[in-house]
mmCIF file of the N, C-alpha and C atoms, coordinates in Angstrom:
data_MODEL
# 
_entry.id   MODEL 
# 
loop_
_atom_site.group_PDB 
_atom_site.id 
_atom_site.type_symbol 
_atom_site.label_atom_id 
_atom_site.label_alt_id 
_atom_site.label_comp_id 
_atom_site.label_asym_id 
_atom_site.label_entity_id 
_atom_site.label_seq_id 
_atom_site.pdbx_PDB_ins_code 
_atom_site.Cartn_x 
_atom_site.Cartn_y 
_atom_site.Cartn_z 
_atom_site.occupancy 
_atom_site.B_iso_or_equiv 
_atom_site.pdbx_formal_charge 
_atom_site.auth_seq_id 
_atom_site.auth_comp_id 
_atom_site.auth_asym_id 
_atom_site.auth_atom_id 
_atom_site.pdbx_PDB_model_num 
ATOM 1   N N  . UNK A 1 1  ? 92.824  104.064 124.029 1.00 0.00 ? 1  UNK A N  1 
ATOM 2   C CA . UNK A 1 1  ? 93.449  104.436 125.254 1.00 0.00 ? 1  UNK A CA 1 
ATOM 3   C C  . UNK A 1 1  ? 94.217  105.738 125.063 1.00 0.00 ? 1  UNK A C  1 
ATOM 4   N N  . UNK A 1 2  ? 94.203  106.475 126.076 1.00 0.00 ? 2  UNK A N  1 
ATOM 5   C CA . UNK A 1 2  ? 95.036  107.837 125.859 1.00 0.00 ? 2  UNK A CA 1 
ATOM 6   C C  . UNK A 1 2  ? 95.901  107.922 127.010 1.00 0.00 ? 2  UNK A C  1 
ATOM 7   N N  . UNK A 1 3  ? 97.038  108.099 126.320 1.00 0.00 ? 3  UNK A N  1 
ATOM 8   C CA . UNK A 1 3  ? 98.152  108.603 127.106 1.00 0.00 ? 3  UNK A CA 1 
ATOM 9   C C  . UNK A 1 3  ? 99.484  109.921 127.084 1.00 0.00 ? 3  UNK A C  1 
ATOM 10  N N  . UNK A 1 4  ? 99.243  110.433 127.981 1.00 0.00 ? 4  UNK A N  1 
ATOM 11  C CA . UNK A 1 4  ? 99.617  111.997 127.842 1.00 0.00 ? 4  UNK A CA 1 
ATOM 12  C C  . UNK A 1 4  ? 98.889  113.069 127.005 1.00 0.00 ? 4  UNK A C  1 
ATOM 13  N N  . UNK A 1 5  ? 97.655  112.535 126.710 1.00 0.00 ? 5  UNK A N  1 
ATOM 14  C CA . UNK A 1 5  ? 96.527  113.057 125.990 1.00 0.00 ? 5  UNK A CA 1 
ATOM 15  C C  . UNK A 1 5  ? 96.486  112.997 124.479 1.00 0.00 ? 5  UNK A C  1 
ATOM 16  N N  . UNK A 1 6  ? 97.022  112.064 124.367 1.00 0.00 ? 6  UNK A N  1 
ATOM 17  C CA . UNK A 1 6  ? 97.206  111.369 123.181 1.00 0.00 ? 6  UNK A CA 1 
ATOM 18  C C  . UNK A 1 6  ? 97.145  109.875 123.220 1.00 0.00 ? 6  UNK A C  1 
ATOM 19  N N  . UNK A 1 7  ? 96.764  109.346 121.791 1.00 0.00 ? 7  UNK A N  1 
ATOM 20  C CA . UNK A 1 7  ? 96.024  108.148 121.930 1.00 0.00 ? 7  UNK A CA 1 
ATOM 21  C C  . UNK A 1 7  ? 97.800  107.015 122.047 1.00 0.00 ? 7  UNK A C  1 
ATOM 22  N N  . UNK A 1 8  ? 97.230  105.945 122.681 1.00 0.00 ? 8  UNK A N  1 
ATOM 23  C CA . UNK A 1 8  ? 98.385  104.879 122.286 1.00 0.00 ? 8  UNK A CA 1 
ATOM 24  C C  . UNK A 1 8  ? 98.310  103.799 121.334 1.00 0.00 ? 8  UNK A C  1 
ATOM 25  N N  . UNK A 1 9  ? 99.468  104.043 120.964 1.00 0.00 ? 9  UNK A N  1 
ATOM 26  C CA . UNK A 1 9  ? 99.474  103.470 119.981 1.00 0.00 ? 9  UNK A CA 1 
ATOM 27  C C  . UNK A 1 9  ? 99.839  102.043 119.730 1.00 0.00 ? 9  UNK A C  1 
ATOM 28  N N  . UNK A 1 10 ? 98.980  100.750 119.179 1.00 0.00 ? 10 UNK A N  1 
ATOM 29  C CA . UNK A 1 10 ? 99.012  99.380  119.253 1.00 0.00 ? 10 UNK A CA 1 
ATOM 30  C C  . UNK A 1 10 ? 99.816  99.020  118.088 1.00 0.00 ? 10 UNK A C  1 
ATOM 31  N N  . UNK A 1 11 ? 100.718 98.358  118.642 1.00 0.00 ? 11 UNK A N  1 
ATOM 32  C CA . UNK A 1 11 ? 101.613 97.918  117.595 1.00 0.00 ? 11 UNK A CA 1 
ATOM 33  C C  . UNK A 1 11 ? 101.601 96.453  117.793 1.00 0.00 ? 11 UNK A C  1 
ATOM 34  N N  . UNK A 1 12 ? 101.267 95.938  116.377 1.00 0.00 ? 12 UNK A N  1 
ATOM 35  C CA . UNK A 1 12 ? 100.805 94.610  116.122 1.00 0.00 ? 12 UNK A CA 1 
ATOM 36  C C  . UNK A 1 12 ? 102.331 93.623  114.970 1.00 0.00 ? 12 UNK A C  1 
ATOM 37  N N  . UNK A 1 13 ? 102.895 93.034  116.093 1.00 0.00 ? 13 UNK A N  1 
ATOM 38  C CA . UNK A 1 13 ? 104.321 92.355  115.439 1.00 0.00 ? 13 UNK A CA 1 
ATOM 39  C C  . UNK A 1 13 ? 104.162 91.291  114.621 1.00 0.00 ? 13 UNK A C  1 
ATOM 40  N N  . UNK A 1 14 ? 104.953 91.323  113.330 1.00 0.00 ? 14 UNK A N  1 
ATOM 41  C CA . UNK A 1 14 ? 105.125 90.311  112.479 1.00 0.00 ? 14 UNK A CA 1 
ATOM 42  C C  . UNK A 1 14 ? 105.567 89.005  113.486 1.00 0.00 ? 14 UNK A C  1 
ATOM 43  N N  . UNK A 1 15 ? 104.914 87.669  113.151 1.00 0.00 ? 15 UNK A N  1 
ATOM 44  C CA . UNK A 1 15 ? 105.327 86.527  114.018 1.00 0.00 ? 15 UNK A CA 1 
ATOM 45  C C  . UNK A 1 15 ? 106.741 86.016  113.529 1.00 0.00 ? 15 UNK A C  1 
ATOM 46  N N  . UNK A 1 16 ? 107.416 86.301  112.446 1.00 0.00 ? 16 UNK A N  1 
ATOM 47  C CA . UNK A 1 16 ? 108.587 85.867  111.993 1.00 0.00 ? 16 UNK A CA 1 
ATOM 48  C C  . UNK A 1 16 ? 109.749 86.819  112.623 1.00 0.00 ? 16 UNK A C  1 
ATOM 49  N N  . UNK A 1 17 ? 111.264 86.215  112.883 1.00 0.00 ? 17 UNK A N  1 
ATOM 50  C CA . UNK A 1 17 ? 112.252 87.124  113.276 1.00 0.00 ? 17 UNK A CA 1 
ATOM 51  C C  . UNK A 1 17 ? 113.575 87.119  112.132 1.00 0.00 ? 17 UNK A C  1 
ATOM 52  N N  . UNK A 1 18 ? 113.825 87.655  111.523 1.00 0.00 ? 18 UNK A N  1 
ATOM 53  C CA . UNK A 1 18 ? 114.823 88.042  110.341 1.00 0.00 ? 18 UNK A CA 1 
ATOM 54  C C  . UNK A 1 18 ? 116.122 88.028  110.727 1.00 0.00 ? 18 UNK A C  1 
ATOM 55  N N  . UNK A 1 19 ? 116.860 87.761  110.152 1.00 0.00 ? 19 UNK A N  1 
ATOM 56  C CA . UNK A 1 19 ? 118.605 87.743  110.311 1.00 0.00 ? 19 UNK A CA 1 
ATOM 57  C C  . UNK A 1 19 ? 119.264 88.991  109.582 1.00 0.00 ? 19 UNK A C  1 
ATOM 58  N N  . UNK A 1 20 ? 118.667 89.722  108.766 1.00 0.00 ? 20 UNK A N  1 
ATOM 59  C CA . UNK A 1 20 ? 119.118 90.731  108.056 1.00 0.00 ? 20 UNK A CA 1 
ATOM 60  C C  . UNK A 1 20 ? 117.905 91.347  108.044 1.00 0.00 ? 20 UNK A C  1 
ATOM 61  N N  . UNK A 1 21 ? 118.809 92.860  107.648 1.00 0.00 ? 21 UNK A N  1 
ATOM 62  C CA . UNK A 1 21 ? 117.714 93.976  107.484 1.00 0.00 ? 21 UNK A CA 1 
ATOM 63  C C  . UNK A 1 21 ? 116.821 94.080  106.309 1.00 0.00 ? 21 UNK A C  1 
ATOM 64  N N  . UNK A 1 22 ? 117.272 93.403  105.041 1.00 0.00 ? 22 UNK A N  1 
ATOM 65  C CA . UNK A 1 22 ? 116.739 93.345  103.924 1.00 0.00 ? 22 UNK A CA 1 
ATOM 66  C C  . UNK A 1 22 ? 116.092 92.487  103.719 1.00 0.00 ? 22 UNK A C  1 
ATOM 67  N N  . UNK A 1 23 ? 115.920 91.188  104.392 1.00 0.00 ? 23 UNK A N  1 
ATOM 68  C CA . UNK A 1 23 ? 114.730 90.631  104.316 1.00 0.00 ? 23 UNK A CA 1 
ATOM 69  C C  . UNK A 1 23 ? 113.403 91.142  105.297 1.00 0.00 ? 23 UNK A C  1 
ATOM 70  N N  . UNK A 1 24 ? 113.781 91.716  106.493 1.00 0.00 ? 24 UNK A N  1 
ATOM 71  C CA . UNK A 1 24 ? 112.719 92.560  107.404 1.00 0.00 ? 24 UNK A CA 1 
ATOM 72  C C  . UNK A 1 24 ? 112.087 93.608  106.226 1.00 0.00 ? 24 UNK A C  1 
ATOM 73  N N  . UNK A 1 25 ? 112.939 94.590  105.437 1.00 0.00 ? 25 UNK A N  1 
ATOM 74  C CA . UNK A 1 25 ? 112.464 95.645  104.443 1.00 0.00 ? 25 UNK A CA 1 
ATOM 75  C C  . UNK A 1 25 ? 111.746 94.940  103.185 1.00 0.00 ? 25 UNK A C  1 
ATOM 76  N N  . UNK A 1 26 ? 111.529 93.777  102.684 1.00 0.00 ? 26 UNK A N  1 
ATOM 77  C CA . UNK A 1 26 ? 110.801 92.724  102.024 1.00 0.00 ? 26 UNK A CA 1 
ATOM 78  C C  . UNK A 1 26 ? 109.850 93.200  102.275 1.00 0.00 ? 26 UNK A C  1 
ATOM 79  N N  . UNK A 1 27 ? 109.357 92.115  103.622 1.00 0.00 ? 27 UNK A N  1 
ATOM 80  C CA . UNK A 1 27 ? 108.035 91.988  104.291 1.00 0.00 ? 27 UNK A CA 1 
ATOM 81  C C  . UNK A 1 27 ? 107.700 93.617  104.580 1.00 0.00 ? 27 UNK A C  1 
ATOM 82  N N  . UNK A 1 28 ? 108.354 94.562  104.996 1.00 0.00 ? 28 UNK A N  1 
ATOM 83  C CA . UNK A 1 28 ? 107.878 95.886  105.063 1.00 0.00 ? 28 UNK A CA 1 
ATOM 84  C C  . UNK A 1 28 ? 107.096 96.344  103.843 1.00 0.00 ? 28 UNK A C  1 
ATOM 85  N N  . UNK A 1 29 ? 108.235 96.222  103.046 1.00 0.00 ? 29 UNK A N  1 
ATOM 86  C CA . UNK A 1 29 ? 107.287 96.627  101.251 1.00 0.00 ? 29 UNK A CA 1 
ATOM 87  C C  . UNK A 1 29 ? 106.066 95.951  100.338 1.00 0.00 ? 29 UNK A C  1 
ATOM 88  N N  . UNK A 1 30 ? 106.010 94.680  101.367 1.00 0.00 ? 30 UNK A N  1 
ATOM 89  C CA . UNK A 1 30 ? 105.183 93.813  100.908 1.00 0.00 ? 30 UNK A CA 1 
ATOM 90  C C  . UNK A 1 30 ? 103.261 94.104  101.956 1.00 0.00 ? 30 UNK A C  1 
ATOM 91  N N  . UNK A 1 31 ? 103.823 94.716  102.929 1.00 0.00 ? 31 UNK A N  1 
ATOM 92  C CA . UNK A 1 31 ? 102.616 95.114  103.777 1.00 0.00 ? 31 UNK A CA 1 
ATOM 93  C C  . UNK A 1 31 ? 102.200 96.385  103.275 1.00 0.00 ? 31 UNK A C  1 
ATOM 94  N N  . UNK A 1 32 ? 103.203 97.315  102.544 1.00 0.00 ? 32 UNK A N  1 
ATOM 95  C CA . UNK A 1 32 ? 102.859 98.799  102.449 1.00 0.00 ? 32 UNK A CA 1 
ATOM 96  C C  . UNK A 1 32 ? 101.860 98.516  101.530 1.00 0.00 ? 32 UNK A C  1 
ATOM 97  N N  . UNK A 1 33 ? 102.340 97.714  100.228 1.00 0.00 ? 33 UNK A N  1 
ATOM 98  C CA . UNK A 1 33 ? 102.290 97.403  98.982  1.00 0.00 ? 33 UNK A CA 1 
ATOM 99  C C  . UNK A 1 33 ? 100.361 96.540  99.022  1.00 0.00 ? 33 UNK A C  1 
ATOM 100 N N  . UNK A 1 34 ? 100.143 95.981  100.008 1.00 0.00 ? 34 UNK A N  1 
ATOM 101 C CA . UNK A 1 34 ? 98.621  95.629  100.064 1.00 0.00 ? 34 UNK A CA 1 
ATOM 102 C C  . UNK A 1 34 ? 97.938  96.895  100.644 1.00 0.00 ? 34 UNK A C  1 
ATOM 103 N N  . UNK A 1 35 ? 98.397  97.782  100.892 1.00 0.00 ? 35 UNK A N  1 
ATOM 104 C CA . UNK A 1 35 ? 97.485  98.744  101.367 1.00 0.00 ? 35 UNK A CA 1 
ATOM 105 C C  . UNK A 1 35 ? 97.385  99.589  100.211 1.00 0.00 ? 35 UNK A C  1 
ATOM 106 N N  . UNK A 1 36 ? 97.960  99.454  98.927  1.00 0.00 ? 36 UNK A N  1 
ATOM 107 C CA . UNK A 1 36 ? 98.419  100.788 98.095  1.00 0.00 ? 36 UNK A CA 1 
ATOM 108 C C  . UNK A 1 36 ? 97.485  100.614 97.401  1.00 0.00 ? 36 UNK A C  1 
ATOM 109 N N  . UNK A 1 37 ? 96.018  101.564 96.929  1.00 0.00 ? 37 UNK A N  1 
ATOM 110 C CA . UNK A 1 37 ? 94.658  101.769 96.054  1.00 0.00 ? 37 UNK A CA 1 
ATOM 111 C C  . UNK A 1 37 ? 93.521  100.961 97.131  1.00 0.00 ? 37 UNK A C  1 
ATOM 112 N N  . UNK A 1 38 ? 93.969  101.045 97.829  1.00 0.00 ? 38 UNK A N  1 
ATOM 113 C CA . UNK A 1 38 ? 93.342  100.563 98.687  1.00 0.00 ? 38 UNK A CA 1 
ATOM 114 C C  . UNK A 1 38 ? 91.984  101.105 99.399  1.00 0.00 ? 38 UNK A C  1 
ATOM 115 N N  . UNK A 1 39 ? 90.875  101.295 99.934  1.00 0.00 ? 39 UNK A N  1 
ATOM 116 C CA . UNK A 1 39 ? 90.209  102.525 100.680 1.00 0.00 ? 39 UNK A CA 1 
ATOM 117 C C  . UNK A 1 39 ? 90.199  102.374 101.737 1.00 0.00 ? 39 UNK A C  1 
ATOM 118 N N  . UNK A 1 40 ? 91.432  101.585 102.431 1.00 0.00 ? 40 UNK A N  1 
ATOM 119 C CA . UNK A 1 40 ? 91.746  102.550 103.905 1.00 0.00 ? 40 UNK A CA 1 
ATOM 120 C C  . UNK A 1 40 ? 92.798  102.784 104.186 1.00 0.00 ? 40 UNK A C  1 
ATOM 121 N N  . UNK A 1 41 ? 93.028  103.506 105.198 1.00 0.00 ? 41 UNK A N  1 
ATOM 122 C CA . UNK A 1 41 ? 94.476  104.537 105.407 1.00 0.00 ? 41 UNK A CA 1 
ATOM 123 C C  . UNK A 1 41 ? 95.896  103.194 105.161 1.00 0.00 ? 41 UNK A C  1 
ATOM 124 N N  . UNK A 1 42 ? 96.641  103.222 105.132 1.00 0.00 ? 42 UNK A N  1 
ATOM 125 C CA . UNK A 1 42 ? 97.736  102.522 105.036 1.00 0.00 ? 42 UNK A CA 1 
ATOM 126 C C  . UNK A 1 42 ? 98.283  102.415 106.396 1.00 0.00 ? 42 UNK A C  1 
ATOM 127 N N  . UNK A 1 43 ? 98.804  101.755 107.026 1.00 0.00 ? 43 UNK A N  1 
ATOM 128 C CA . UNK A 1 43 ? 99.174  101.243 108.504 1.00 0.00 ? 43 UNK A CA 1 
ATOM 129 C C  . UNK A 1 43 ? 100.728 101.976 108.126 1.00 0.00 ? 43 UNK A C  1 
ATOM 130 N N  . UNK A 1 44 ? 101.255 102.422 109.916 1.00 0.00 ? 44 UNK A N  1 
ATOM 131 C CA . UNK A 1 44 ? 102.611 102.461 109.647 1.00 0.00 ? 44 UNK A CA 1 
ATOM 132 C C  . UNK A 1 44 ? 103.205 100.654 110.086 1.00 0.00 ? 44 UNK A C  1 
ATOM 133 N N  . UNK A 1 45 ? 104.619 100.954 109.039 1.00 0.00 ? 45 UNK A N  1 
ATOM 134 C CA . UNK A 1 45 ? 105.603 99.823  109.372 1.00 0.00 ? 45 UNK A CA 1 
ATOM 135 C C  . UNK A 1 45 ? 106.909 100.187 109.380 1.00 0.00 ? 45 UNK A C  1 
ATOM 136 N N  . UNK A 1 46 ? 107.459 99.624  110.524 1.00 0.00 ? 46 UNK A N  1 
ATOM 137 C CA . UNK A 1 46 ? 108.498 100.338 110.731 1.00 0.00 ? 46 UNK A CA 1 
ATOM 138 C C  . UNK A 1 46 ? 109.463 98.369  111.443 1.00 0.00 ? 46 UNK A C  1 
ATOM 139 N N  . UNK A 1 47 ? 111.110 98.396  110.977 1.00 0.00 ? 47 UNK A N  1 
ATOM 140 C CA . UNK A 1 47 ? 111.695 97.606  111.278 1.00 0.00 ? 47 UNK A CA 1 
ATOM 141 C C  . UNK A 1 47 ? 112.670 97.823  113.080 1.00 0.00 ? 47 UNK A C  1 
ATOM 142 N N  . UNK A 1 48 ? 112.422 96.766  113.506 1.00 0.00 ? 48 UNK A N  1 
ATOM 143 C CA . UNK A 1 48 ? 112.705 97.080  114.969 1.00 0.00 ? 48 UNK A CA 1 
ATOM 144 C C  . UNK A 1 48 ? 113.970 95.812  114.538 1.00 0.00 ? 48 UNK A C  1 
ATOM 145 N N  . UNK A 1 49 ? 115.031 96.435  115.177 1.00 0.00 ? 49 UNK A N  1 
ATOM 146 C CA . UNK A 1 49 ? 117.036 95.729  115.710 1.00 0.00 ? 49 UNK A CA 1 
ATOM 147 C C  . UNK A 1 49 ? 116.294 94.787  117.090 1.00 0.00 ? 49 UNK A C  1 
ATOM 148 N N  . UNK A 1 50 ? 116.863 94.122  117.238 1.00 0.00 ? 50 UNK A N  1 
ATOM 149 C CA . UNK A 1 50 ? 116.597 93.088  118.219 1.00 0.00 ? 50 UNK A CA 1 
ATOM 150 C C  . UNK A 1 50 ? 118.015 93.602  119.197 1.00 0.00 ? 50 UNK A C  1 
ATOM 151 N N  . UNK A 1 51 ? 118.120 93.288  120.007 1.00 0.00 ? 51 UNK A N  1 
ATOM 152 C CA . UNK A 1 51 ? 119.198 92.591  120.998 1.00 0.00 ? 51 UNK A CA 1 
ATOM 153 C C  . UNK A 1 51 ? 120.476 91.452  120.427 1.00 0.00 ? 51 UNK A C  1 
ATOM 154 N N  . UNK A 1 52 ? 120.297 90.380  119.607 1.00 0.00 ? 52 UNK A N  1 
ATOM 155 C CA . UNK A 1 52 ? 120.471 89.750  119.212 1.00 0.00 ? 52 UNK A CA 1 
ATOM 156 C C  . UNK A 1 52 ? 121.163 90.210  117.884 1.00 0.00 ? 52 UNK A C  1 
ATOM 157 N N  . UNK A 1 53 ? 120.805 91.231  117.267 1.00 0.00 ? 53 UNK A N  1 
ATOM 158 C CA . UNK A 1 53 ? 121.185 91.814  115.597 1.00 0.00 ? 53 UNK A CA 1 
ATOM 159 C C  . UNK A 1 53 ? 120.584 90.770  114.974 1.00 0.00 ? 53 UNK A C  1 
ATOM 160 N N  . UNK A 1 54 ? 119.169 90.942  115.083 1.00 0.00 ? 54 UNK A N  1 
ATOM 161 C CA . UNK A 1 54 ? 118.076 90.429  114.029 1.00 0.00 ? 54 UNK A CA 1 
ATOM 162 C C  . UNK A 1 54 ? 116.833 91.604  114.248 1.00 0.00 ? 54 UNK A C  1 
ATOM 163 N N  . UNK A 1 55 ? 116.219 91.742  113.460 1.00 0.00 ? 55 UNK A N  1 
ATOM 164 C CA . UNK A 1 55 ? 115.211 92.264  112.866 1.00 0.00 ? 55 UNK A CA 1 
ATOM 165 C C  . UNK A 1 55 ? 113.708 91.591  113.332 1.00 0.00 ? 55 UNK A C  1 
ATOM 166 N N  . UNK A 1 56 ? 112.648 92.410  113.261 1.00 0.00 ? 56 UNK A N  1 
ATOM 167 C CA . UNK A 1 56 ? 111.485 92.093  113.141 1.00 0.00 ? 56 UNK A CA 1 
ATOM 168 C C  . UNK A 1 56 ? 110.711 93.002  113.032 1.00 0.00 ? 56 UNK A C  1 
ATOM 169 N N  . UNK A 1 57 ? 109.350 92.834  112.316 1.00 0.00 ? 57 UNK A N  1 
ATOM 170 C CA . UNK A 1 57 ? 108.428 94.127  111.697 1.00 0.00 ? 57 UNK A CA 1 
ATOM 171 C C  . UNK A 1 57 ? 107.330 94.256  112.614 1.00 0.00 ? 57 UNK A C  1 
ATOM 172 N N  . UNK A 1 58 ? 106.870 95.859  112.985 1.00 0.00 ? 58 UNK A N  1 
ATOM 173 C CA . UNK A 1 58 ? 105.744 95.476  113.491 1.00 0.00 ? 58 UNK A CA 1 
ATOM 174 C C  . UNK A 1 58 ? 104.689 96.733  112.409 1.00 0.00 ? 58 UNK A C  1 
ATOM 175 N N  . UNK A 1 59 ? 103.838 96.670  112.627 1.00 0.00 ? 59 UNK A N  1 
ATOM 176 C CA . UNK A 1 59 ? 102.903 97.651  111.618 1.00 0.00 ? 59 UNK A CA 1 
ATOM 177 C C  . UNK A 1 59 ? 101.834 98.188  113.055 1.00 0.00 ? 59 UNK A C  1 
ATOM 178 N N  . UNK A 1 60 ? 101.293 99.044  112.129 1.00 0.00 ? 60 UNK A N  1 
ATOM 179 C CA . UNK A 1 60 ? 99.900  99.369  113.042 1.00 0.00 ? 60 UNK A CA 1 
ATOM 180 C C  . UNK A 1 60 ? 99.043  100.532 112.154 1.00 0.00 ? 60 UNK A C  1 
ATOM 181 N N  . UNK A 1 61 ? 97.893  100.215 112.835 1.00 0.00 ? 61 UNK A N  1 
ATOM 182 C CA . UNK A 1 61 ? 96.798  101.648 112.043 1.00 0.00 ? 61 UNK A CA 1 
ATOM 183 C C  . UNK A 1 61 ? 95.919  102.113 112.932 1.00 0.00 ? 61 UNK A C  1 
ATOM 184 N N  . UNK A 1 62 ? 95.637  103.098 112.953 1.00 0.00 ? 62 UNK A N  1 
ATOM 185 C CA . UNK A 1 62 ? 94.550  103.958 113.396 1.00 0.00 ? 62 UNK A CA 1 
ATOM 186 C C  . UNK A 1 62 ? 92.978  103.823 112.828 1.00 0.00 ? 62 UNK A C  1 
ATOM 187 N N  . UNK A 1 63 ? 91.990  103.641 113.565 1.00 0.00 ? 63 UNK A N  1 
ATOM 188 C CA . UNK A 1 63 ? 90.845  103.806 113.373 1.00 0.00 ? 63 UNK A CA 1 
ATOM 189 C C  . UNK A 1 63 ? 90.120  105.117 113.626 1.00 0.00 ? 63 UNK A C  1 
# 
């Protein structure tokens, strides 16, 4: 899909919700970390603040 002539981007959320930031950065390093020697691109992951002050991860990749 393209939007503003650029593609959009699907962001696919971890099903778990975290109480701290350092267990969200875990699971972050633990998703980077299966992509690393890998032969395909590495997904971004990035930690999203809730409303609440909890955490949750979402990742995504490009084809």
């Amino acid at each position: 899909m393209k939007e503003n002539g650029r593609n959009k981007t699907h962001w696919i959320y971890f099903r778990q919700i975290f109480d701290s930031k350092f267990q969200a950065s875990c699971l972050k390093a633990k998703i980077e970390e299966n992509w690393h020697n890998g032969y395909e691109l590495p997904p971004w992951v990035e930690i999203r603040k809730l409303k609440d002050e909890r955490y949750v991860v979402r990742y995504t990749f490009d084809e």
